[in-house]
N, C-alpha and C positions, 0 to 999 in steps of 0.2 A: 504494500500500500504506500505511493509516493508522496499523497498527502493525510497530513495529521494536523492539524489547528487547533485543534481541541482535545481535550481527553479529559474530562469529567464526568462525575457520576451525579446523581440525583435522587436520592431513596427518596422510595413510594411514600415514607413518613413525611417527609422534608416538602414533596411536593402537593403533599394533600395541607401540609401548613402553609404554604404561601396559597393557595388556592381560597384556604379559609381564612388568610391575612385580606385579600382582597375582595375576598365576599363580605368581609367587616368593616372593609374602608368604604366599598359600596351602600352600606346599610347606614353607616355614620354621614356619609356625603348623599341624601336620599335627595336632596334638593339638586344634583345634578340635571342640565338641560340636554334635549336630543333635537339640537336644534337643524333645518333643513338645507340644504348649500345657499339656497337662495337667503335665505335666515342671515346665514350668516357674510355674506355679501353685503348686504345692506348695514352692515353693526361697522361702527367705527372704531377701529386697529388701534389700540395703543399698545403701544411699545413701549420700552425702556425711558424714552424721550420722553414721554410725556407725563409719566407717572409724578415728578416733581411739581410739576403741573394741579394732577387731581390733589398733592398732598398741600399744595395751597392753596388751592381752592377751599377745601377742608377745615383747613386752618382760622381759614376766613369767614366760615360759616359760624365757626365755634365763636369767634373773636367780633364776629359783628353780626350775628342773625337779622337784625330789624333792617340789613339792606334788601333784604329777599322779599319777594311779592309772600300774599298769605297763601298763594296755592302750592309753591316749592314745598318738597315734602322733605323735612331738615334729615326726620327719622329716617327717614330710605335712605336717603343718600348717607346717611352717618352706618347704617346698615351696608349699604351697599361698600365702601370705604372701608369698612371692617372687615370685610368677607374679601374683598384684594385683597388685604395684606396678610389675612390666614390663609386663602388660595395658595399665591405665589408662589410661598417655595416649598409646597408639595406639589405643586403644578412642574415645577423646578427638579424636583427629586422622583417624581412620574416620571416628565421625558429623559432623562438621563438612566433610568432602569429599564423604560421603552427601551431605548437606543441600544444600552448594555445588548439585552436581551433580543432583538432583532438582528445586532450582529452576529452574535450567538448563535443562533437560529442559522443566522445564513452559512455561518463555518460549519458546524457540527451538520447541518443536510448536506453539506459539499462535501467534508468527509464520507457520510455516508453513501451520495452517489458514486462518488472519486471508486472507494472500494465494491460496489455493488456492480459497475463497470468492470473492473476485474475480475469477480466472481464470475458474472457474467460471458465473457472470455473466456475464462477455465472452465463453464460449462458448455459453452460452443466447442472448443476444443476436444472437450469427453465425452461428447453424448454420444458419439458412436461405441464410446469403450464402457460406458458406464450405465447399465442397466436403468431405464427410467429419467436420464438426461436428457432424452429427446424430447420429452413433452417439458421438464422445465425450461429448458430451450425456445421452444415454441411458445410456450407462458411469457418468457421473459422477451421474446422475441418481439412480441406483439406491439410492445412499446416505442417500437422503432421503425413499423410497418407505418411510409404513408399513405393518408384517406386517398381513396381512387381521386377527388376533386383535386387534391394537392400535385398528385403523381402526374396529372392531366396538365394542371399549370406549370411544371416543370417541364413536362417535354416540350412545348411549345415554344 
């Protein structure tokens, strides 16, 4: 096997705890939104830049309320303000576990292809010396047969 990227284990115990870490962060985070591409198109981006921004604004609502019309909702927005800055940096420590764990994903399935491509091989090789290699053969084979549409736009 010429490639190896990975080589970790994961007991079934260890993986059924992070499963019920994040069915718990699910259940504590219940207000989470599922909101629709268009949804979120329309919502104004802030970034990094502008967060100094909202915390003055903030600042200012504390320090002078009687500038605000009476229909401003002080409460939301001092709600809303709070819930940024508990967000954040588990928003911050989600996609950094994301990322972790997608690369992850993408090494350890490319190990696993990388050697199932060998095996693979080794049983193309044996299936005439190997009792019942011809249908694994043919199983594994399959995967690499293309659709008559495809085969049709290649020969042209």
């Amino acid at each position: 096997m010429a490639q190896n990227l990975i080589s970790a284990v994961l007991s079934d115990s260890d993986a059924a705890a992070v499963q019920q870490s994040i069915t718990d962060a699910r259940a504590k985070l219940s207000f989470l939104l599922s909101l629709q591409s268009d949804d979120v198109v329309s919502l104004i981006k802030v970034g990094n830049t502008f967060l100094p921004f909202i915390d003055k604004a903030y600042q200012t609502v504390k320090d002078h309320p009687e500038i605000l019309s009476g229909v401003f909702d002080k409460e939301e927005f001092f709600k809303d303000y709070e819930l940024v800055g508990k967000i954040r940096p588990i928003l911050n420590q989600i996609n950094q576990l994301a990322e972790g764990l997608q690369k992850t994903y993408y090494a350890v399935v490319s190990d696993a292809m990388v050697a199932s491509l060998e095996v693979y091989s080794a049983v193309k090789q044996n299936k005439d010396k190997v009792s019942g290699l011809n249908v694994v053969a043919d199983d594994m084979g399959v995967f690499f047969k293309k659709s008559k549409a495809k085969a049709e736009l290649t020969a042209k």
